[in-house]
C-alpha positions in Angstrom: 88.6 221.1 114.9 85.6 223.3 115.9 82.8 223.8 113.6 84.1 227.4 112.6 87.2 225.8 110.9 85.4 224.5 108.1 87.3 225.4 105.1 83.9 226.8 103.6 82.9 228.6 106.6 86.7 230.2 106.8 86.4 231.4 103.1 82.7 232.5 103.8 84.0 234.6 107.2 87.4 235.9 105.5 85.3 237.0 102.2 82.8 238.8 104.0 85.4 240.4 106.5 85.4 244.3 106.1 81.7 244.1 104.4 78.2 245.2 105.7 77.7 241.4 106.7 80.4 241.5 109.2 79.5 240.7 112.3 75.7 239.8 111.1 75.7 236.3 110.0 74.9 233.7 112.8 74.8 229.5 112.2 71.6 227.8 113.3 70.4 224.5 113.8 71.7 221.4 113.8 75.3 222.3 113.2 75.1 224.2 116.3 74.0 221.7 118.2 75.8 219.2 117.0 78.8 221.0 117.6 78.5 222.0 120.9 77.4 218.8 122.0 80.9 217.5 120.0 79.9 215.8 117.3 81.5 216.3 114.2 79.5 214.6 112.0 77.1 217.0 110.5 76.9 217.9 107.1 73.8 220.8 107.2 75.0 224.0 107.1 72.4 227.0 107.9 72.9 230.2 108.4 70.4 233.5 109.7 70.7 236.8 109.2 68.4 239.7 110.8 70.2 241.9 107.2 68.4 240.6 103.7 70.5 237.3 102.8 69.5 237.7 98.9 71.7 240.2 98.3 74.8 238.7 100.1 74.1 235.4 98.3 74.3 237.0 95.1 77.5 239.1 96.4 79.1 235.7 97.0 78.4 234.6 93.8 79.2 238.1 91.7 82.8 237.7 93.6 83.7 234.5 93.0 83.0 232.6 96.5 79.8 230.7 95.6 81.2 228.0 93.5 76.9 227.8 91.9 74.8 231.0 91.3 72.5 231.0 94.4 69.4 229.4 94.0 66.5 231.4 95.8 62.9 231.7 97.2 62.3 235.3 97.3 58.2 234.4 99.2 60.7 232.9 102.0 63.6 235.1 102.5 65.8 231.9 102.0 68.7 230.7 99.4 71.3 227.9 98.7 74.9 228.5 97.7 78.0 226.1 97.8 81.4 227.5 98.5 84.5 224.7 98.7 82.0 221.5 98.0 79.8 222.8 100.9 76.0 223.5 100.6 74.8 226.3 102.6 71.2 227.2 103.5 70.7 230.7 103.8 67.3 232.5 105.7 66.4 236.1 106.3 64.7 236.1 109.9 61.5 235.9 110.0 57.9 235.5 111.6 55.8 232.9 110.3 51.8 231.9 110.7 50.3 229.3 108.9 46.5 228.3 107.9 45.0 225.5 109.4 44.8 223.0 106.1 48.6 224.4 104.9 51.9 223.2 106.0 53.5 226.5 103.7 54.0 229.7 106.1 53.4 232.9 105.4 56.8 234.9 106.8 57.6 238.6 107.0 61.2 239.8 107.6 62.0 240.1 111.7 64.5 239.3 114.1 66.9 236.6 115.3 64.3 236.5 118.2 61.3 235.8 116.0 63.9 233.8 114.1 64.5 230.8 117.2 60.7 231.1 118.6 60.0 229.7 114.8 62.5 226.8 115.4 61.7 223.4 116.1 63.1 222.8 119.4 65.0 225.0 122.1 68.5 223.2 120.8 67.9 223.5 117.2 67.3 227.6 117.8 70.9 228.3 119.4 73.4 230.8 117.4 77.2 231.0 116.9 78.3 234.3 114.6 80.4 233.5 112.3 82.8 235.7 112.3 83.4 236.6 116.3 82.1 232.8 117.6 79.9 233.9 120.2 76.8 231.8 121.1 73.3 232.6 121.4 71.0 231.7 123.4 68.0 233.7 122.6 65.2 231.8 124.3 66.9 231.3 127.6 67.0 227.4 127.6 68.1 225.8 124.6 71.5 225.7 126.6 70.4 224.1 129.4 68.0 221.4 127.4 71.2 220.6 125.4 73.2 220.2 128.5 70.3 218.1 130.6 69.5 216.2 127.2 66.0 217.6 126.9 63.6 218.2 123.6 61.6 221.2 124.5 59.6 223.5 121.9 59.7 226.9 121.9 56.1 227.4 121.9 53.6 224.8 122.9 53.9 221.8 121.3 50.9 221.9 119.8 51.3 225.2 118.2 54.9 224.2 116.8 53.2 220.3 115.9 50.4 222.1 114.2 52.2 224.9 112.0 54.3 221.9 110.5 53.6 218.0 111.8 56.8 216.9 110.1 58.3 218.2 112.9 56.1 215.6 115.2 58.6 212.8 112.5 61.6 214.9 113.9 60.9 214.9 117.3 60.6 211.1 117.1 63.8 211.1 115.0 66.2 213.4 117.5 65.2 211.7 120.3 66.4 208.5 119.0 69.7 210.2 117.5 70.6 212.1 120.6 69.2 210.3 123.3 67.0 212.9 124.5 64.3 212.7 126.4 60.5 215.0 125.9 59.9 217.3 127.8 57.0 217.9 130.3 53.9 217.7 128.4 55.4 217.9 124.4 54.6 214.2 124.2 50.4 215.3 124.8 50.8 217.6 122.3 52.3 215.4 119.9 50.0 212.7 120.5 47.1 216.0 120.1 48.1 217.2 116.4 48.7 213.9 115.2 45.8 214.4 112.7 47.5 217.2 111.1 49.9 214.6 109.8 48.1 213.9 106.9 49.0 217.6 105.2 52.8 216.3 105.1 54.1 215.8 101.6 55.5 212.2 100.9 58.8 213.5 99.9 59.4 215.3 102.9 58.3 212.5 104.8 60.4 210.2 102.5 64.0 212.0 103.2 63.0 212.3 107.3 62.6 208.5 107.4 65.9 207.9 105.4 67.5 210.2 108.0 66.0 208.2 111.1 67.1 204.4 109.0 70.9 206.5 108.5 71.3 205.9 112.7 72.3 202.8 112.6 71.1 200.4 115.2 69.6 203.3 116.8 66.9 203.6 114.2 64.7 200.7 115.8 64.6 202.9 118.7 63.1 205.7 116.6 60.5 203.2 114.7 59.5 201.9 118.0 58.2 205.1 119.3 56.8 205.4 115.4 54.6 202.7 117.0 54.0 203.6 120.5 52.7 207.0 119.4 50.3 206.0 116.7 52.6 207.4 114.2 53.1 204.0 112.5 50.0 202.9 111.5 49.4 206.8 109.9 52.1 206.7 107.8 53.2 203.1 107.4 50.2 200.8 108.5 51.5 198.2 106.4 54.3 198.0 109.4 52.1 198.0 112.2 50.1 194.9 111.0 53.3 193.1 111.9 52.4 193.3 115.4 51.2 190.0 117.3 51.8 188.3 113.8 53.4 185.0 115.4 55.7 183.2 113.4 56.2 179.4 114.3 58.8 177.0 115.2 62.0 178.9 114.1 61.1 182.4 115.8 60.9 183.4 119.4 59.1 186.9 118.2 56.4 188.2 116.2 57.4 189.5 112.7 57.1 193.3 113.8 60.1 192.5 116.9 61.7 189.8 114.6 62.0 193.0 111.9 63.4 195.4 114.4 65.8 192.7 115.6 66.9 192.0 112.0 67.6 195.8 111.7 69.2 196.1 114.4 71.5 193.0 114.1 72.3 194.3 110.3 73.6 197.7 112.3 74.1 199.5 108.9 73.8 202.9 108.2 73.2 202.1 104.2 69.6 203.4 103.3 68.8 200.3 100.8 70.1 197.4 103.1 68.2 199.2 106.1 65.2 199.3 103.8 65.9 195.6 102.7 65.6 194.6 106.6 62.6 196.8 107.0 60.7 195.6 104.8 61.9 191.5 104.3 58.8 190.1 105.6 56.5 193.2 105.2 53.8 190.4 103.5 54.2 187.8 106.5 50.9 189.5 107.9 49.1 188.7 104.8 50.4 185.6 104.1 50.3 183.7 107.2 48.0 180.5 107.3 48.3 177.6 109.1 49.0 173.8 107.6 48.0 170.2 107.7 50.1 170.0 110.3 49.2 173.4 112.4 52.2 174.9 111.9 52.7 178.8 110.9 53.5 179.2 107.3 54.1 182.2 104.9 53.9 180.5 101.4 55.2 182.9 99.2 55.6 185.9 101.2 59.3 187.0 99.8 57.1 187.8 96.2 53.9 189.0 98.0 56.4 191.5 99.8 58.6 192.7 96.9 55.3 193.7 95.2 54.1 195.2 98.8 57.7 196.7 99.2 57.9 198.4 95.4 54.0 199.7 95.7 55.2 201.5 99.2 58.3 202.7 98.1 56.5 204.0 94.9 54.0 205.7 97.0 57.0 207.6 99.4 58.7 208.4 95.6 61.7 207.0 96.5 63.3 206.5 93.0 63.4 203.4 90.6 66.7 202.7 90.9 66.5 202.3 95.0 63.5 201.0 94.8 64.4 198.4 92.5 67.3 197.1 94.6 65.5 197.1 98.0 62.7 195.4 95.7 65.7 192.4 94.4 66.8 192.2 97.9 63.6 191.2 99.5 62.6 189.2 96.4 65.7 186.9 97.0 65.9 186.8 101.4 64.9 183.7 101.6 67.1 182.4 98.6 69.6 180.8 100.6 67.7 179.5 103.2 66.2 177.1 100.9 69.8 175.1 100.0 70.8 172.2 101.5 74.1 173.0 99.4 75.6 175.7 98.4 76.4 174.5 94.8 78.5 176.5 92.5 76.1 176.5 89.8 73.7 178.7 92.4 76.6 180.4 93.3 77.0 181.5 89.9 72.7 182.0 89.6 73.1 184.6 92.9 76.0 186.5 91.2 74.2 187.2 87.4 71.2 187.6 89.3 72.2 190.0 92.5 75.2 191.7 90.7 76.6 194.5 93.0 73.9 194.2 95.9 75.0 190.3 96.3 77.2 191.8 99.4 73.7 193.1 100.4 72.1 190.2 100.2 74.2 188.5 102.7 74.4 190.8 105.1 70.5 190.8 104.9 70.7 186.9 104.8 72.9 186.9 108.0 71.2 189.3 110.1 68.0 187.6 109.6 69.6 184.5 110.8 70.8 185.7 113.7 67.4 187.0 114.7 65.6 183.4 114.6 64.9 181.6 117.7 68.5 180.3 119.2 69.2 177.2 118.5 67.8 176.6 115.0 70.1 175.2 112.7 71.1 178.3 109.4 73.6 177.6 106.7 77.0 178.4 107.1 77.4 181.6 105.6 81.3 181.8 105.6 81.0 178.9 103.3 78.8 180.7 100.9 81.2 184.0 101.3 83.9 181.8 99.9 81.9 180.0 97.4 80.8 183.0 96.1 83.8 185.0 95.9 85.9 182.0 94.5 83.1 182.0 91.6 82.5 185.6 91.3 86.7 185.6 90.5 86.4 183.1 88.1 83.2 184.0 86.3 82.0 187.6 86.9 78.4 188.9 86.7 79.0 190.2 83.2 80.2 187.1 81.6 77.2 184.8 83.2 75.6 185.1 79.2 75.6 183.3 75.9 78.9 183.7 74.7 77.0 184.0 71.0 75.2 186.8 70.0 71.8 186.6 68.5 73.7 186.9 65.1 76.1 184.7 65.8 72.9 181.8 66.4 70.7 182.9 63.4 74.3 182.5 60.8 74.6 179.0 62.8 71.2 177.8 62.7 69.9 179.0 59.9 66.9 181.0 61.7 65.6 184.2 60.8 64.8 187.2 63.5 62.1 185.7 66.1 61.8 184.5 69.5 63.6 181.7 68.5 67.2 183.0 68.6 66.1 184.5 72.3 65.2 181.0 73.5 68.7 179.7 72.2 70.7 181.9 73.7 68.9 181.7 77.2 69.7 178.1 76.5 73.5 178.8 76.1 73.4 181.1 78.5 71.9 178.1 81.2 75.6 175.8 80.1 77.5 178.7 81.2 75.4 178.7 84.3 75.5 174.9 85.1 79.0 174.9 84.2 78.6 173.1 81.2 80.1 175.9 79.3 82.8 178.5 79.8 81.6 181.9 80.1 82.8 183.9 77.0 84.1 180.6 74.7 82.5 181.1 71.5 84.6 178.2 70.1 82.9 176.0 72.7 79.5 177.6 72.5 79.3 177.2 68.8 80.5 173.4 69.4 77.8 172.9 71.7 75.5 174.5 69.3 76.4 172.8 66.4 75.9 169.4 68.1 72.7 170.0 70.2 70.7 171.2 67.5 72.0 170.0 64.1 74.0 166.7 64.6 71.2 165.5 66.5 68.7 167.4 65.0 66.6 168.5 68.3 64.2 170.9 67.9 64.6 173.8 69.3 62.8 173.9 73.0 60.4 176.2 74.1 60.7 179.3 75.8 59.5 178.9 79.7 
């Protein structure tokens, strides 16, 4: 299947058939290059037109093709549109210039030309029309770069670096996807408008670095030229104190190559469990001291670095609900690790506490194991697999509560709404946990109830 038999991109080429636009409307980008290198995996569709796009978009939309009324940017020339479930990304071609202290161009109208001298990268600026499939090669060389597996700029680097540096994140980032190499003298220029990094928005910044975690084990090779450039301790500095942080006994690296082994050993392409290996021992540089006994220790470091890890995430915007799991997941990394046994009552702990990212937590658990000096001695996870999926059968997430509602305990006990009736219920909610009690048995629960705290008459115990 080549890219032009997308079902959205066949509706979009037999719609327009017999129109102005025939024969006018070329793909750009990254689903050109992707495509002609073979890879089928791109979901960014752009397209270029030298003819005004707002008016088609709005055509598609009057006749029935755009499944959303186009959303536009009239100061750009550009729109969005989605036929059959597929966003497309619409641009009049244009010129652009920028001023020095803005990352938003000015554009006038122009031609495909202008169009792939504004692009990124030689590759990213190559054409296929959509309706008669012929490629363009505008500039001359984005053919041959793709073929030699080079990352060339169509102007000098650091023109195209200055005019937007989140493209000095991007040339980091396809470089690491493609395996491409720089060419001749773009890593100088890189390295030259580095200072211009600082007018990047976090949000742009924020889905570029989800994109480069998305690549799988490939993304340490992408965060370790973050480092070698300088790019690292710009944007994330908090990461490049991990360097030369030694660790102890049980590691063979320091906690920045420990980290990017722990990534890469995870080999996930799941944004919040790439996160969770990123960031696991983000407070190790901060916490490390040495004991009685002159060994390295980190005292604390999982709850230093889950409040490190959700002010950095809160800082990129990332939003609460993502940060909060990559936040649970570094929070509990080193839960495990402290267990001589794997008991059911902590089985049943982990699965109220880690809900649906428990699967998470292991995988982070494992490949954090496997990155430790060989030799030293971890538990045995398939154990815990089976603990915990025999428990999370038998008493799921949802039922790990006080069978009794706070009703329930006041009608019981005689209490009147207060804190009171909360600490009762945490306490009924603790015999469920320890086993003492079957989740969801208000017979039993009111039982228990009745003869813990009436019978016997115990007061009832404050709230820790």
């Amino acid at each position: 299947m080549t890219l032009l038999d997308h079902s959205a991109l066949q509706k979009l080429a037999i719609g327009t058939r017999g129109t102005a636009w025939e024969g006018q409307v070329w793909l750009v980008g990254g689903c050109v290059r992707d495509s002609l290198l073979g890879i089928s995996e791109t979901t960014d569709f752009d397209l270029v037109s030298e003819m005004d796009v707002l008016p088609l978009v709005e055509w598609l939309w009057q006749n029935g093709l755009s499944q959303i009324a186009p959303v536009t940017y009239p100061r750009y020339g550009t729109a969005l549109t989605r036929l059959d479930g597929q966003a497309l990304e619409w641009v009049t071609a244009r010129r652009e210039s920028y001023e020095i202290d803005s990352r938003k161009p000015e554009t006038e109208p122009s031609t495909l030309l202008d169009d792939a001298r504004r692009r990124d990268f030689t590759v990213n600026s190559l054409m296929l029309n959509l309706h008669s499939g012929e490629t363009l090669d505008l500039l001359g060389t984005g053919l041959a770069d793709l073929r030699d597996g080079v990352l060339r700029t169509p102007q000098s680097p650091e023109t195209i670096f200055a005019e937007d540096p989140l493209r000095i994140v991007r040339a980091v980032r396809f470089k690491a996807q493609l395996g491409f190499e720089f060419a001749p003298g773009l890593e100088e220029g890189l390295i030259a408008t580095l200072p211009r990094l600082s007018v990047i928005s976090v949000e742009r910044f924020r889905d570029e670095f989800i994109k480069m975690l998305r690549l799988g084990p490939r993304a340490t090779d992408g965060l370790r030229e973050f480092l070698r450039l300088g790019i690292l301790e710009r944007l994330l500095p908090e990461f490049a104190a991990m360097v030369g942080v030694e660790q102890g006994k049980f590691h063979h690296l320091d906690v920045w190559d420990h980290t990017m082994l722990v990534l890469e050993n995870a080999n996930t392409r799941d944004p919040i469990l790439a996160l969770a290996c990123l960031f696991h021992d983000i407070a190790k540089p901060v916490t490390r001291m040495m004991d009685e006994s002159g060994q390295t220790r980190f005292f604390g470091h999982e709850s230093v670095g889950a409040k490190m890890t959700a002010d950095i995430l809160r800082r990129l915007k990332f939003s609460n609900e993502e940060a909060d799991a990559v936040v649970l997941l570094v929070k509990n990394h080193m839960r495990l690790g402290t267990m001589d046994h794997f008991t059911s009552t902590a089985a049943r702990r982990l699965v109220r506490d880690l809900r649906d990212h428990l699967p998470r937590l292991l995988d982070l658990v494992e490949a954090d194991a496997a990155s430790l000096r060989p030799g030293v001695r971890v538990m045995d996870l398939d154990q815990v697999r089976e603990r915990l999926e025999e428990v999370a059968r038998h008493t799921p997430a949802e039922t790990l509560k006080s069978p009794l509602s706070g009703k329930q305990v006041m009608e019981v006990l005689q209490l009147e709404p207060g804190p009171e009736v909360g600490t009762v219920q945490k306490w009924l909610a603790e015999q469920v946990l320890e086993g003492n009690l079957e989740p969801e048995d208000e017979t039993g629960a009111l039982a228990l109830l009745k003869s813990h705290y009436t019978a016997a008459a115990t007061e009832i115990p404050a709230d820790q």
